[in-house]
Structure formats: C-alpha cells, structure tokens
N, C-alpha and C positions, 0 to 999 in steps of 0.2 A: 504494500500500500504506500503511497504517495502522496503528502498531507502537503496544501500550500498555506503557510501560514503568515498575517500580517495583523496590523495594529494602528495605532492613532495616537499618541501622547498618553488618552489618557486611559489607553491598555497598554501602555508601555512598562507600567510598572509588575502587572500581571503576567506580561510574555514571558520573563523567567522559568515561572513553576509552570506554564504549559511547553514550555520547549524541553524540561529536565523532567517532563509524563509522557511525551513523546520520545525521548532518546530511553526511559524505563523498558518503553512499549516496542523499543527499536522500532519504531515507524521512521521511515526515510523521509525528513521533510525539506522547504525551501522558505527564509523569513523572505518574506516581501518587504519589511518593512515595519514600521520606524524603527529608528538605530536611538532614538535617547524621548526627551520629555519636552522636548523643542514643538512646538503646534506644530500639524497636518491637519488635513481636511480628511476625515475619515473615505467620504464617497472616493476619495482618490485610490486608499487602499483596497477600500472595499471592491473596485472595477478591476484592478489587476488580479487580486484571488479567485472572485468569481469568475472571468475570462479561463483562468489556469484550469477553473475547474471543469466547466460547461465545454471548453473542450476537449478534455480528456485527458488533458495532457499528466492531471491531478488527479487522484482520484476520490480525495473530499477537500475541504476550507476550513481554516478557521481564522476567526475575527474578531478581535478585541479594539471595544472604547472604551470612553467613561462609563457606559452601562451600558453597551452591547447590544440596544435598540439601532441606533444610527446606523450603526456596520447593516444589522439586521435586513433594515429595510431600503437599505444601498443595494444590498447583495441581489436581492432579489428582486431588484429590476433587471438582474438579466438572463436572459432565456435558460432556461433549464438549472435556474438555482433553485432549491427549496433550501434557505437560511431556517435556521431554528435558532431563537433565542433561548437559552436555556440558564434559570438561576439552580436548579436542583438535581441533584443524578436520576431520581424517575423521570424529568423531563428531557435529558439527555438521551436517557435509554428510549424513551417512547417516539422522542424524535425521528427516531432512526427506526425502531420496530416498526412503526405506524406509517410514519412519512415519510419514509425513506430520504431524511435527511442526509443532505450531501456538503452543505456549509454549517460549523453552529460557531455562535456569536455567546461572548461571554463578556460582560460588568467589569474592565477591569476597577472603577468606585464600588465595587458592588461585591462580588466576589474575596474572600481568602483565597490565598494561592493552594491550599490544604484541597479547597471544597472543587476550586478551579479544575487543579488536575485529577480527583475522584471525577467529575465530570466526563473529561477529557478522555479519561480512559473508559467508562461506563459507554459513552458513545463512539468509539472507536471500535471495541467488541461487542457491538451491538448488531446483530444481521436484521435485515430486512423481513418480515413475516410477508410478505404477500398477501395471496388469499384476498379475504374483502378489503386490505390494506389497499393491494393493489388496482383494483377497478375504481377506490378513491383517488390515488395518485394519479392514474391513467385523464382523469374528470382535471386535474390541475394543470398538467401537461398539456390536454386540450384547451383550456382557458389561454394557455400562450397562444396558442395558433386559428383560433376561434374568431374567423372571421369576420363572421354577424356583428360580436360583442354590441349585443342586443343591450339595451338601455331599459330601464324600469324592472318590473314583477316579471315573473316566468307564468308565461298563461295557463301550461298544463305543466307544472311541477309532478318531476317522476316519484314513484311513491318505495320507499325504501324501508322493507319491513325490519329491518336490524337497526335501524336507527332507534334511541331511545330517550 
C-alpha cells in the first residue's frame, strides 16, 4: 500500500505521530507537504493528495488541518475522492468498512497524537465490506458523473427496505 500524505500548518504539529503509525504499519508513504508551522492554504495540499490519489498512483490520502474539516471538504471536490473526517477509531474503521474511504482527514487542534495514530492504523487495516456497502458507494460515484444533477425533490424516490 501507498499512503500520500500532506498537511497545512495547522496539522503540522500532528504529522509527526501519523508519519511514526505509518513507518509502525511499514506502509510506504510520500509527505506532500508542509515542512514546518509557516501558513499554507490547506485547498492547496488538499488538491495534490487527492490528484495522487484518484489517480492511482496512491493508493489512499491523508490530511491534516487545524480540524480536519477544510482538508475534508477540499479533498472531495475531486472526482473519485471519498474524504472521511474522522475524530474517533469506530469512525475510522466504519469509514472504510462502509465507505470505502480512500482519503481520511484528521484535527490536527483537535486530535492527541496517541488517538491520531490508533486512528490511523484502525483505518489502514480496515477492508472494505461491500455487499449493500457497495451499491451505496456505486449511488456516490454516480452523483460525480450524473449528468441531469437534477435540482429540487426526487419525484419517485427509490424505496430501500434496509434503511432504518
């Protein structure tokens, strides 16, 4: 596996203990970025990880700010990212069982570096379940390329008995 990993000031302080959960996990990664506590613009890192990753070249992301929102929803303006912000290791793990998350975004204000890399490792060894996972994912992947994107209410909403 192939992790691209980058940050913004003010996950700079966090990069540490997820870069020394990633050399635990010997996952092979690449920092993108930032090198100290000097301002960036998060969207700036945020568009080179998700590029690395949406094309293959990676084979997931991660992304740290001040709270791991910004990266978030930077990341996932671009085609084929599902970012997960995650503050707690069942949302880590579920990210990736459920949603086949492929970037996840962590607080570095927000986060210990203790809880950071539990995280980091829980979503790392975390497989995808498919199954009715996947015909959810399938429905998001189609929202990128859905070229209606129909405006208002859905007139005949499909009816989905496992919903609860």
């Amino acid at each position: 596996m192939k992790v691209a990993l980058g940050c913004d000031h003010g996950g700079f302080p966090l990069k540490q203990a997820v870069l020394d959960a990633l050399d635990a996990l010997k996952v092979e990664h690449t920092d993108f970025g930032c090198a100290s506590e000097e301002p960036v613009d998060y969207p700036d890192v945020a568009r080179v990880v998700a590029h690395a990753v949406a094309s293959g070249e990676y084979d997931r992301g991660i992304l740290m700010c001040g709270t791991g929102i910004g990266m978030s929803i930077a990341a996932n303006k671009v085609k084929g990212i599902r970012a997960a912000h995650c503050e707690d290791v069942v949302s880590g793990r579920l990210s990736r069982a459920h949603n086949d998350a492929n970037v996840l975004t962590l607080g570095g204000r927000i986060l210990g570096p203790e809880l950071a890399a539990a995280i980091v490792k829980e979503w790392l060894t975390t497989a995808f379940e498919g199954g009715r996972h996947a015909r959810r994912v399938g429905k998001i992947v189609q929202m990128e390329t859905d070229k209606s994107r129909r405006k208002g209410r859905v007139s005949n909403p499909p009816a989905y008995p496992d919903c609860g």
